[in-house]
N, C-alpha and C positions, 0 to 999 in steps of 0.2 A: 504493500500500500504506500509504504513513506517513498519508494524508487517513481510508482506512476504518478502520485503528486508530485514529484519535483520536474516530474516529465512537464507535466500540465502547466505547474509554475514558470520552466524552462520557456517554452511557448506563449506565455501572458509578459513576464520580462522582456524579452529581446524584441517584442512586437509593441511592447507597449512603451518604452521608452528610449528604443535603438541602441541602448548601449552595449559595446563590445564588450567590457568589462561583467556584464550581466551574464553574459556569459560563460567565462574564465571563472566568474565567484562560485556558481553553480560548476563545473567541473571540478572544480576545487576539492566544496565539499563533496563530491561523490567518490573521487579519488580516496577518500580517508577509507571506505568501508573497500575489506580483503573480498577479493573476488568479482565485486563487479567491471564487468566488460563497459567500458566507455566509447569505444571505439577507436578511431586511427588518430595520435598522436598530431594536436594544432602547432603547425610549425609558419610562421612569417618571415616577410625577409623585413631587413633593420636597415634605415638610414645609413649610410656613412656621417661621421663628425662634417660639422661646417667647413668648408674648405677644403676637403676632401671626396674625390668620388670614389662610387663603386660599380664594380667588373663585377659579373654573374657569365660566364663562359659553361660549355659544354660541346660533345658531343660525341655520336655513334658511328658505329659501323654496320651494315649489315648487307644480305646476299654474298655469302661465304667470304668477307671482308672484299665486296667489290663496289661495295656503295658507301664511303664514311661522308660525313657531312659533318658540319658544327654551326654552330650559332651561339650569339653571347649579345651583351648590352652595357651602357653605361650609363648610369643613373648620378645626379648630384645630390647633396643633405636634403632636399625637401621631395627625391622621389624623382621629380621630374628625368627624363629622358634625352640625352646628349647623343647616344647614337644606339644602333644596335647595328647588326647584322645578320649573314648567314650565306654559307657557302658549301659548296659540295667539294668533296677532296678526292674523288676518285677512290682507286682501291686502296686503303690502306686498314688496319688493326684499330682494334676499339680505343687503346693505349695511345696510338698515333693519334686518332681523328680528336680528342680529348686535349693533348697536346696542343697540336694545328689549332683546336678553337682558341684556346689559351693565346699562343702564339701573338692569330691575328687580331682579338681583342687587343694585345699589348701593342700591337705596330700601330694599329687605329688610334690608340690612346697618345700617342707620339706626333702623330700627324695633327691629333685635334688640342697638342701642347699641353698638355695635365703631365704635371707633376707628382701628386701624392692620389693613389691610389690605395682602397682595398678593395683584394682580390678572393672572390670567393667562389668554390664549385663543390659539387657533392663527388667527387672522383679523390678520395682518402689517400689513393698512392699516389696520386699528382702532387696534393700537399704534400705527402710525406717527402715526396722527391723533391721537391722544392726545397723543403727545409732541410734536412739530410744531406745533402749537397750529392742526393746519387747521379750519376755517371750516364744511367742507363744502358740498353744493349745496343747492339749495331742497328737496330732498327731506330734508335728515340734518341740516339747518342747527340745528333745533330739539331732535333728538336732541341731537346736539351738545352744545347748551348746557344741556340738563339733565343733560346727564353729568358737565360740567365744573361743576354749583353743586353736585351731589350731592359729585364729587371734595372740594371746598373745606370740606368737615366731616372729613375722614380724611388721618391719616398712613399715605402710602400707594407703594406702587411698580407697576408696569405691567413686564410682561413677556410674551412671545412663547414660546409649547410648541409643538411639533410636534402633528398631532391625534393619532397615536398615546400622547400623554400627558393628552390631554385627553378620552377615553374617558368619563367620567361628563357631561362636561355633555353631547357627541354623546346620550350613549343618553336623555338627559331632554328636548333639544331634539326626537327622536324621538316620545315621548311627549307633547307638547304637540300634536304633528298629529291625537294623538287624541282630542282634548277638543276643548271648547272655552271654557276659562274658565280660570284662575291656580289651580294648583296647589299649594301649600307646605306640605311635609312635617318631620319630623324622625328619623323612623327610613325607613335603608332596608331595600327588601325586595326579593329575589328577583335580578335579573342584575347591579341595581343594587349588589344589599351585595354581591357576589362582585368586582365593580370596586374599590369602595371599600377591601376587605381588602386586594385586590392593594397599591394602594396604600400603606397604611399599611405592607405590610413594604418598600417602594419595589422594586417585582415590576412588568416592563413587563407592559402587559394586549395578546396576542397572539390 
């Protein structure tokens, strides 16, 4: 009984006075009681500090590694949208196309003059490599090192999102399977700016 009232209250709160926080408080308390199922984990993406932007990169490979693509975005402190892109890379490995997004997010950022970056993807061995100062193999070696002379122009951080917060560069690295050449935009349109809004009020995209 007390779980289906809070359902009910759930629904009367968030309709009845739009607050996101009415939300979270009600998660809150159900989180306390062992065993109940809440559902999938509310993950947002976060501002960058003032004067600093942020890089949200990604992307895939698929068709027996003959189709990689990537896509990523630059966002400043209040959300807004500086560029994004997306491109197709031809054949290459999941490790690779992930890279290559990275990459040309970091060359974009150079051309458009930003200096302090943070950089964030859900791909854990990117960061790790990043920070780690790995080498990589014969296939990333070269990625590698043009990630790290691109890095050495920018005050910069590296950090790890869950993909659930990293929703805009998935839905661009998406859109590079369907081209085939470098995309770069500055306004978004359509499933795109409905992410990006999310974002800016720091709203998980579900």
């Amino acid at each position: 009984m007390l779980v289906s009232h809070l359902a009910f209250a759930n629904d009367v709160i968030i309709f009845y006075n739009g607050a996101k926080s009415s939300l979270q408080r009600i998660l809150s308390f159900l989180q306390e009681y062992e065993g109940l199922q809440i559902g999938p984990k509310l993950i947002s993406w976060h501002k960058p500090l003032i004067g600093e932007f942020k890089l949200n990169a990604d992307g895939s490979s698929k068709d027996a590694f003959q189709n990689a693509a990537g896509g990523g975005l630059l966002r400043d402190h209040t959300g807004n949208l500086i560029f994004g892109f997306s491109e197709n890379f031809g054949p290459a490995n999941l490790l690779q196309a992930k890279l290559m997004a990275l990459h040309r997010g970091l060359f974009l950022c150079i051309e458009y003059n930003i200096s302090s970056i943070w950089i964030e993807m859900d791909a854990k061995i990117v960061v790790q490599m990043i920070h780690e100062g790995h080498q990589g193999s014969y296939q990333t070696r070269y990625l590698l090192a043009f990630i790290r002379k691109c890095l050495s122009g920018f005050t910069f951080r590296f950090s790890h999102i869950h993909r659930e917060g990293n929703q805009a560069a998935d839905y661009l690295f998406n859109q590079g399977h369907m081209h085939h050449n470098l995309q770069v935009f500055a306004q978004a349109e359509g499933k795109l700016r409905g992410i990006l809004r999310l974002g800016k009020l720091n709203l998980p995209y579900v």
